[in-house]
C-alpha positions as CSV (number, residue, x, y, z in Angstrom):
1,X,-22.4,-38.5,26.9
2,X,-24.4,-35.6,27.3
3,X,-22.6,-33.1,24.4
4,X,-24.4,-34.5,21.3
5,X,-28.0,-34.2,22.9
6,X,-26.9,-31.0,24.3
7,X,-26.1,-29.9,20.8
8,X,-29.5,-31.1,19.2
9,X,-31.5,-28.9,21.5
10,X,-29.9,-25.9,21.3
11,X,-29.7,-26.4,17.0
12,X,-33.8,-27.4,17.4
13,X,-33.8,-24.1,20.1
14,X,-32.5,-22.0,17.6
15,X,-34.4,-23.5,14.7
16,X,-37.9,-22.9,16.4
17,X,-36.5,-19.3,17.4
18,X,-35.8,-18.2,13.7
19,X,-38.8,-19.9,12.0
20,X,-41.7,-19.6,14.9
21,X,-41.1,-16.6,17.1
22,X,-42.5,-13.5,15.6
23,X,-39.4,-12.8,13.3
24,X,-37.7,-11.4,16.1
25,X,-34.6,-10.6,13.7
26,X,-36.2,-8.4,11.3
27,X,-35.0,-4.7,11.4
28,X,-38.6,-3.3,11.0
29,X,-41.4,-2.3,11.3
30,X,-40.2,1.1,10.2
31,X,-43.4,3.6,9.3
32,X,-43.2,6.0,6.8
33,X,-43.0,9.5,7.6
34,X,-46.0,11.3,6.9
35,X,-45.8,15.5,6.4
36,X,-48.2,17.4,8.0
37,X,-49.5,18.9,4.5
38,X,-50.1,15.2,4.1
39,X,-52.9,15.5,6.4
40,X,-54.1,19.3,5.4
41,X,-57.8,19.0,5.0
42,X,-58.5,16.1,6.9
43,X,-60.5,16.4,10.4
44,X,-56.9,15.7,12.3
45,X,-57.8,14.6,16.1
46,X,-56.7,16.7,19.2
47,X,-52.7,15.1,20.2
48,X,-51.6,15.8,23.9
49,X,-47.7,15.3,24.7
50,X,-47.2,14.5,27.9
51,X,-43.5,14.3,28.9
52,X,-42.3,13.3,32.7
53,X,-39.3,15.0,33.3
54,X,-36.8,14.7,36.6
55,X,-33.5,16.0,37.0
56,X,-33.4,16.1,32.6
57,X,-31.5,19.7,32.2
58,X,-29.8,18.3,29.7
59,X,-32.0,17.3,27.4
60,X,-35.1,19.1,28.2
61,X,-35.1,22.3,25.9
62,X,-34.0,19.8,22.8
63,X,-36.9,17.5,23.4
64,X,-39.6,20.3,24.1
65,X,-38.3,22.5,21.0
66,X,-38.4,19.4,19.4
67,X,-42.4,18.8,20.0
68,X,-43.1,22.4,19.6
69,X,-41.8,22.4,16.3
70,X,-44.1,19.3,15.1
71,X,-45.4,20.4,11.6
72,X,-48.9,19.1,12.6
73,X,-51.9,20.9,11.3
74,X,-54.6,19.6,14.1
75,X,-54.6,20.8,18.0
76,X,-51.3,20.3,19.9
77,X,-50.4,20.6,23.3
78,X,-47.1,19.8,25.2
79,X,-47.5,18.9,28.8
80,X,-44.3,19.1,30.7
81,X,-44.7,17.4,34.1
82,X,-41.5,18.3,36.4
83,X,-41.1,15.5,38.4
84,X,-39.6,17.5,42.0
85,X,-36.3,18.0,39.5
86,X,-33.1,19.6,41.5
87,X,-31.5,21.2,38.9
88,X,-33.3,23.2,37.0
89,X,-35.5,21.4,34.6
90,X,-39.1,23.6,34.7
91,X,-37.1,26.7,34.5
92,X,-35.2,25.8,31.0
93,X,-38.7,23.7,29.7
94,X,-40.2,27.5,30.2
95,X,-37.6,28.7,28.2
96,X,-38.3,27.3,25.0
97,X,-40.1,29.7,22.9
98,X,-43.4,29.0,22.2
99,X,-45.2,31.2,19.6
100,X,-48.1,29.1,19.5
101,X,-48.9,29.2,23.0
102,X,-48.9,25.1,22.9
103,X,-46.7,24.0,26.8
104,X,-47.6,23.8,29.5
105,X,-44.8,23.3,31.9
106,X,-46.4,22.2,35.5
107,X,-44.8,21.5,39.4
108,X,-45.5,17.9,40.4
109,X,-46.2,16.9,43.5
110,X,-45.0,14.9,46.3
111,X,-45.3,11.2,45.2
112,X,-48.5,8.9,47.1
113,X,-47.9,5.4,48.3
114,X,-48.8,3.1,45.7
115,X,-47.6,5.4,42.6
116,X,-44.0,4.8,40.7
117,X,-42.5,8.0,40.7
118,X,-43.1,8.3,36.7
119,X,-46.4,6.9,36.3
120,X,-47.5,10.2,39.2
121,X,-46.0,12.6,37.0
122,X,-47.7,10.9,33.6
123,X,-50.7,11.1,35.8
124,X,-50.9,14.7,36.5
125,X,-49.7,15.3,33.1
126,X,-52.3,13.1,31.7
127,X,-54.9,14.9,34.0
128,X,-54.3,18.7,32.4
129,X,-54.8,17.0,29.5
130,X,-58.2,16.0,30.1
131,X,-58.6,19.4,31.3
132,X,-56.8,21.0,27.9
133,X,-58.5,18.2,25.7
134,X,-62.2,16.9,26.6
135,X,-63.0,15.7,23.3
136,X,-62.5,11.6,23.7
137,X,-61.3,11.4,19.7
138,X,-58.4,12.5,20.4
139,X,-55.0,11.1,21.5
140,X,-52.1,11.5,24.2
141,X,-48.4,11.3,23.2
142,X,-46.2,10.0,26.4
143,X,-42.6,10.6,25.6
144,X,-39.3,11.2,27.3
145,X,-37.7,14.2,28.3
146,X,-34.7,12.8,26.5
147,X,-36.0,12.4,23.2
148,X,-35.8,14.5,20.4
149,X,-38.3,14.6,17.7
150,X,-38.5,15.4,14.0
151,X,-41.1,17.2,12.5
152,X,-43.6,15.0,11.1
153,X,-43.1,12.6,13.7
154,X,-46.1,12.9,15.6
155,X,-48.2,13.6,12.1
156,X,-46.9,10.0,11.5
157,X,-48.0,8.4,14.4
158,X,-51.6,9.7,14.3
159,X,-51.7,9.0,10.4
160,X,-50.9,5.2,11.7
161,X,-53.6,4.9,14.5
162,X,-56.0,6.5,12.4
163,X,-55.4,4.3,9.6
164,X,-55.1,1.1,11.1
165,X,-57.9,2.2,13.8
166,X,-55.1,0.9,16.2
167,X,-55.3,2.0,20.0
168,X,-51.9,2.5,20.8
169,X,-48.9,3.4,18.4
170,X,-45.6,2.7,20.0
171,X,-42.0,3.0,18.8
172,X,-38.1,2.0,19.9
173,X,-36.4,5.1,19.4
174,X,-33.0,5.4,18.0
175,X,-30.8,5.0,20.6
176,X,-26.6,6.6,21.1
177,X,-24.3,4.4,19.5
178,X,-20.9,6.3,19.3
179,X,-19.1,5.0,22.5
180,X,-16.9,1.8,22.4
181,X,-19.5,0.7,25.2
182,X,-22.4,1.8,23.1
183,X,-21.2,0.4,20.0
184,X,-20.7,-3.2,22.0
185,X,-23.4,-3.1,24.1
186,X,-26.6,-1.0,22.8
187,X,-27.5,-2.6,19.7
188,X,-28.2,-6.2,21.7
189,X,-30.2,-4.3,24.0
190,X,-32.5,-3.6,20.8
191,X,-31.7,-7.1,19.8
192,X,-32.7,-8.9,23.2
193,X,-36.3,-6.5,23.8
194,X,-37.1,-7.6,20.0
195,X,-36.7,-11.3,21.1
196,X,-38.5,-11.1,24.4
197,X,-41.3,-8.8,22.2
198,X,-41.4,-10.1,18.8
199,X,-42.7,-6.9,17.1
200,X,-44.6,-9.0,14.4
201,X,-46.3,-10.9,17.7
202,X,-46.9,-7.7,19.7
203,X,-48.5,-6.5,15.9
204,X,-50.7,-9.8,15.8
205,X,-54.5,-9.4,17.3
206,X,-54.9,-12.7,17.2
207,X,-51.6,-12.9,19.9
208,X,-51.4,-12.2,23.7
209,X,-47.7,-10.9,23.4
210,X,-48.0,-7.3,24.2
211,X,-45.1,-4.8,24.2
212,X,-44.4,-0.9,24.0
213,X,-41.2,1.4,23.7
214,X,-41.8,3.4,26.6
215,X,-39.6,6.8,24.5
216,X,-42.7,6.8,21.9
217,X,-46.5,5.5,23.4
218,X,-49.2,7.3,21.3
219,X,-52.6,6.2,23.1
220,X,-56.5,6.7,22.3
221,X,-58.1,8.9,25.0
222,X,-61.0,5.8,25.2
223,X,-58.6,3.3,25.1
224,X,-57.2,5.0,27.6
225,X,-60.1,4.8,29.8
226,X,-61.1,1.4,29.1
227,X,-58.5,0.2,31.2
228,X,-59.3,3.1,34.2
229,X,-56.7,5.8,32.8
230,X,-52.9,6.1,34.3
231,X,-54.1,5.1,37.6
232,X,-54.9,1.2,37.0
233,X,-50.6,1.1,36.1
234,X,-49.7,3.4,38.8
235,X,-47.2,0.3,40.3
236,X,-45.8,-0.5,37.0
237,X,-41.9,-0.3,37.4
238,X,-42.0,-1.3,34.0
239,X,-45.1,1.2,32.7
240,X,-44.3,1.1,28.8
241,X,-45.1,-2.9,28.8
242,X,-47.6,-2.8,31.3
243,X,-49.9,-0.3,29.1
244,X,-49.7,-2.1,25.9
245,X,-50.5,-5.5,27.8
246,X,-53.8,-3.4,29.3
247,X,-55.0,-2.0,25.8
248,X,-54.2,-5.1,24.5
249,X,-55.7,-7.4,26.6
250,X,-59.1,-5.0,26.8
251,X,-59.4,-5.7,23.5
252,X,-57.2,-2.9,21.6
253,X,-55.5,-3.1,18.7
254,X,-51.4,-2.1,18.8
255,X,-48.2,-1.5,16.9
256,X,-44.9,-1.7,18.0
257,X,-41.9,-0.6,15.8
258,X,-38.6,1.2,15.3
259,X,-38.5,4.6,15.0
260,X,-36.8,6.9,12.0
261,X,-37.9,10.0,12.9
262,X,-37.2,10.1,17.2
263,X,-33.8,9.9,18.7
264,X,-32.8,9.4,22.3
265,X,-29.5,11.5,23.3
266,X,-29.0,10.3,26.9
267,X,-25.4,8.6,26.1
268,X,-24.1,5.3,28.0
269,X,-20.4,6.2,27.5
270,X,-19.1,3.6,29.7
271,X,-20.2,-0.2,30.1
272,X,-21.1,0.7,33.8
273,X,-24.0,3.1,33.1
274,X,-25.6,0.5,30.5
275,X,-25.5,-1.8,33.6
276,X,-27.6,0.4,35.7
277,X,-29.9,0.5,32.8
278,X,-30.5,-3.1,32.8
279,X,-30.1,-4.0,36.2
280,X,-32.5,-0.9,37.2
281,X,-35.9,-3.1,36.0
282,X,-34.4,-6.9,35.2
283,X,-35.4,-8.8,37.9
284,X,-38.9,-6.6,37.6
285,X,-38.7,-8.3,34.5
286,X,-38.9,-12.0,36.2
287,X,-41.3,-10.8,38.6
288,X,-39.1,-11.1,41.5
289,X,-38.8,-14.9,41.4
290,X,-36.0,-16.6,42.1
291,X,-37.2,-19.9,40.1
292,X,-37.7,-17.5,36.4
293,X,-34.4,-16.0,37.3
294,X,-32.5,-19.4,37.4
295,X,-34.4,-20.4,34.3
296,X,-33.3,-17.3,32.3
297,X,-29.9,-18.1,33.6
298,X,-30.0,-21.1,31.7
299,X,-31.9,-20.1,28.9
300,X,-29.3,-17.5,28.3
301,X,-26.2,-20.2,28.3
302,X,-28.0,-22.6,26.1
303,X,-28.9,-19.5,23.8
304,X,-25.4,-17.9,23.4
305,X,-22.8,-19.6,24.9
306,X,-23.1,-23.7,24.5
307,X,-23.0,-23.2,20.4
308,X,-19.6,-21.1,20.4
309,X,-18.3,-23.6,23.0
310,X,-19.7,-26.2,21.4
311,X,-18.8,-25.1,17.4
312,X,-14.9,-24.4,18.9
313,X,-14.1,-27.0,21.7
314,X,-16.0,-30.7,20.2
315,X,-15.6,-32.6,17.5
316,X,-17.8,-34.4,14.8
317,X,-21.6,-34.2,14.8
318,X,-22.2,-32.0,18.0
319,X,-19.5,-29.6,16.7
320,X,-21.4,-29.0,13.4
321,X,-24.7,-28.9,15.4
322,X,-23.1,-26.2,17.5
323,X,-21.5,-24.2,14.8
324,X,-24.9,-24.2,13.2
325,X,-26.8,-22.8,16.0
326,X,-24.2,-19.9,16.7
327,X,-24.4,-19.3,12.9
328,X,-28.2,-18.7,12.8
329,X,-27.5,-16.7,16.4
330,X,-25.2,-14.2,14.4
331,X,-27.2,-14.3,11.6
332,X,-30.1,-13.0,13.6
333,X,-28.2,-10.3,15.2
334,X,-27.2,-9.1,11.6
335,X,-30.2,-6.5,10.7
336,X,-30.0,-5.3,13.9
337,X,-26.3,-4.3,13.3
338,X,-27.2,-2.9,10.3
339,X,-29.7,-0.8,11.1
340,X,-27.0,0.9,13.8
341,X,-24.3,0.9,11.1
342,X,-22.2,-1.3,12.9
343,X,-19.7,-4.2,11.4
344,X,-21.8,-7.7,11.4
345,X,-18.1,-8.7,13.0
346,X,-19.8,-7.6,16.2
347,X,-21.8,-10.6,16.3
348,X,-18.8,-12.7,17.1
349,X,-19.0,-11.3,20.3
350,X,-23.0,-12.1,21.0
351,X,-21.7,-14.8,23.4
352,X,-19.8,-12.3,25.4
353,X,-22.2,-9.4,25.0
354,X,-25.2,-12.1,26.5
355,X,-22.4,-12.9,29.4
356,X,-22.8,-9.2,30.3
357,X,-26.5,-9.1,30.1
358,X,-27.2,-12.2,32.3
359,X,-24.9,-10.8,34.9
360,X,-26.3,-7.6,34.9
361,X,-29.5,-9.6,35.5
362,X,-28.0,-11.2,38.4
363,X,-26.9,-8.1,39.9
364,X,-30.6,-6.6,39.6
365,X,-31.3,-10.1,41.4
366,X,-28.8,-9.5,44.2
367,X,-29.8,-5.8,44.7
368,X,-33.2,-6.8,45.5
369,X,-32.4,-9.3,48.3
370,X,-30.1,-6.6,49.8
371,X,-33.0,-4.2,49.8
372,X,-31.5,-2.1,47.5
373,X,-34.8,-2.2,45.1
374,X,-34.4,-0.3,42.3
375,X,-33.2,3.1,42.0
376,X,-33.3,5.8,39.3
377,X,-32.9,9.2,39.5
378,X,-32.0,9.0,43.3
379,X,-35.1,7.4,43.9
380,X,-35.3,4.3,45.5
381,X,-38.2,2.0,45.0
382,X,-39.3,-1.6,46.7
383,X,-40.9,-4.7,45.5
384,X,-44.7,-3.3,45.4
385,X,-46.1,-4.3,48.7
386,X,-49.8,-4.0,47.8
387,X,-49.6,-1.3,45.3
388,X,-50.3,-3.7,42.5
389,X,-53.2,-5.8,42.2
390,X,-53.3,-9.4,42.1
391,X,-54.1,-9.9,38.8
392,X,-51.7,-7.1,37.3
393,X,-49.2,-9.3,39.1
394,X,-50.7,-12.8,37.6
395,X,-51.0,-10.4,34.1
396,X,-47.2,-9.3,34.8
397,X,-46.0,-12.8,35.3
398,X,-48.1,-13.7,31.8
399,X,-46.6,-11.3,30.2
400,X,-43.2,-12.7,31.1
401,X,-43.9,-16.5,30.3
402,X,-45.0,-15.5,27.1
403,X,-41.6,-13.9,26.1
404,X,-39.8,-16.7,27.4
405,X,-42.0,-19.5,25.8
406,X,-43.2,-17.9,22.4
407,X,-46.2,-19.1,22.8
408,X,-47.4,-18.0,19.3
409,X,-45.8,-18.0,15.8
410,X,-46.7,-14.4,14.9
């Protein structure tokens, strides 16, 4: 019979997993917030926001009153790049008051082959920056237009690049959790990004895992052009990762960790729109193979659903094995529960919640091979037909083998 070997690899699966893969399940790396009069009297370098911004009326006068209320005491600027938006967008960025003459609110242009449509608006962003900000000490801040910002958040980020001479500072933003949908389904997206980029890994010179938060990505200007600025990315459908693999790789020191002091307030009231999140970049994710998607397929039912069928429908040894691999699975999910105030009953549903995620998965598959490519923002984009280079492809599908292997203990 196949059920007690069955039950032995996924208990061994999860064993390795909790003991040897970048202690995925912790709820940190939280930094500590630093205060600008922290930093009074030091030589504080030059900071740059850049924020991409298309169709974000929303949110845009929160996140740019936000940044323009940073209590930092060295030069800031605050870029906003509106990305061809139809409904208002640069007209309410240019309403925020701004007493210290610090934004900069700018018309993108029309999209060139080759370019995702948010990497060209980083692009120009990051380009007035340059122009704003020749010194090379300083740094750029990429953000979102839908995240707000406390005061001493950016004061913290530099004071962590500056003292861990680290390249690129990158946090997960809190993220809505007050929907029934949200409250199901957003934590184990934080959950499931921490497992595919182990933060302590990502945090690890000595490891090739390389991951970023794409809501928080404070970058060196030199780092920045060690790997031939925005423009060596501009493909990426997945940009955050993509950077963070680049400054790694070239040599950089990172951090990637959860963030205290920046907030997204896009909401996902209803299970459908978390779909479209997921499905919007998943099967980017496997690098548009059909062989890594059948493989995470199975991954994901060995991971989360053969221990609960296992622990509730055998009996004897390969029911205990079971039960003790969906233990340690809720167990792992537990800090991240916590951290969104959630009941650690939710993890009885893990099995579920992974059903909903590998199907989602499936339909980013099947949206691809019906030429539907990925959309976001009414903008549809393809499988990048010689917009990416060959080795950013054979760096992409690294990147992906190593979150599904582990190939390093952290």
């Amino acid at each position: 019979m196949l059920v007690l070997p069955l039950s032995i690899l996924t208990l061994v699966i999860w064993l390795g997993l909790i003991f040897c893969h970048g202690r995925f399940w912790q709820a940190g790396p939280i930094l500590r917030p630093v205060r600008g009069a922290q930093l009074a009297g030091q030589k504080c370098p030059e900071v740059c926001v850049v924020v991409p911004a298309r169709d974000e009326a929303a949110s845009v006068v929160r996140c740019v009153g936000s940044l323009l209320a940073q209590d930092y005491p060295g030069e800031l600027h605050v870029i906003v790049v509106d990305d061809n938006s139809t409904d208002g967008t640069g007209r309410l960025a240019r309403s925020v008051p701004d007493p210290r003459g610090r934004l900069t609110v700018m018309k993108g242009k029309s999209r060139p082959p080759g370019w995702s449509g948010k990497l060209w608006a980083v692009s120009q962003g990051v380009a007035r920056a340059r122009e704003l900000m020749p010194d090379s000490s300083g740094f750029v801040l990429l953000t979102d237009a839908d995240i707000t910002h406390d005061p001493r958040h950016v004061s913290t980020l530099v004071a962590k690049a500056e003292a861990g001479h680290l390249d690129q500072v990158s946090e997960m933003v809190e993220l809505n959790c007050a929907s029934p949908a949200e409250r199901m389904l957003v934590p184990a997206f934080v959950f499931f990004f921490t497992l595919l980029y182990p933060f302590a890994s990502v945090n690890n010179p000595r490891s090739r895992v390389a991951g970023a938060a794409g809501g928080t990505v404070l970058v060196r200007w030199s780092a920045l052009a060690r790997i031939g600025g925005i423009e060596s990315l501009r493909g990426a459908l997945i940009d955050d990762c993509t950077l963070a693999a680049h400054i790694k790789h070239s040599g950089g020191a990172i951090y990637l960790g959860h963030s205290c002091l920046a907030r997204s307030i896009r909401p996902y009231p209803d299970p459908a729109d978390i779909w479209r999140m997921v499905a919007r970049t998943a099967y980017v994710q496997l690098d548009y193979s059909p062989v890594m998607l059948v493989g995470t397929i199975i991954g994901m039912i060995l991971l989360w659903i053969v221990p609960m069928q296992l622990a509730l429908f055998s009996h004897g040894l390969p029911c205990l094995l079971g039960a003790g691999a969906w233990i340690m699975s809720m167990a792992s999910y537990t800090p991240t529960l916590r951290r969104f105030r959630q009941s650690p009953a939710w993890a009885m549903l893990l099995p579920a919640i992974a059903g909903f995620y590998m199907l989602a998965t499936i339909g980013s598959a099947v949206d691809h091979h019906r030429g539907r490519g990925v959309v976001w923002k009414s903008r549809a984009y393809t499988e990048p037909d010689g917009a990416i280079s060959t080795s950013m492809r054979a760096e992409n599908s690294a990147t992906v083998m190593n979150r599904t292997m582990g190939d390093d203990v952290g």
